[in-house]
C-alpha positions, 0 to 999 in steps of 0.5 A: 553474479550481478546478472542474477541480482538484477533478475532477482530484483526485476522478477519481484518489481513484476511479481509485487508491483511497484511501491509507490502505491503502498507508499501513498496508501500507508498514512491512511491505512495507519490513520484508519488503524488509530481512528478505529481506537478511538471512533466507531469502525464505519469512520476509521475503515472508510479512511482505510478503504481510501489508502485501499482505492489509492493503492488499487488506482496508482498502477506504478 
């Protein structure tokens, strides 16, 4: 049984990647999201792209 869970849990690490990009990208996507209520769409989707660039170059 323990043999299919860690099957289970290696084959979505391979399939998703690794969290630590998410991780590090959330705040400026969540940032972006609030920005964009209150600035114009340029200033909140350049701080989304940035968690979108940090999530692209942290390869773990």
């Amino acid at each position: 049984m323990i043999k299919y869970i860690l099957f289970a849990m290696l084959s979505i690490l391979v399939f998703n990647g690794c969290i630590v990009g998410d991780v590090v990208a959330l705040p400026f996507r969540v940032t972006g999201a609030i920005v964009n209520t209150v600035a114009p769409d340029v200033v909140g989707d350049t701080i989304s792209t940035t968690g979108d660039v940090l999530d692209k170059a942290i390869p773990f």
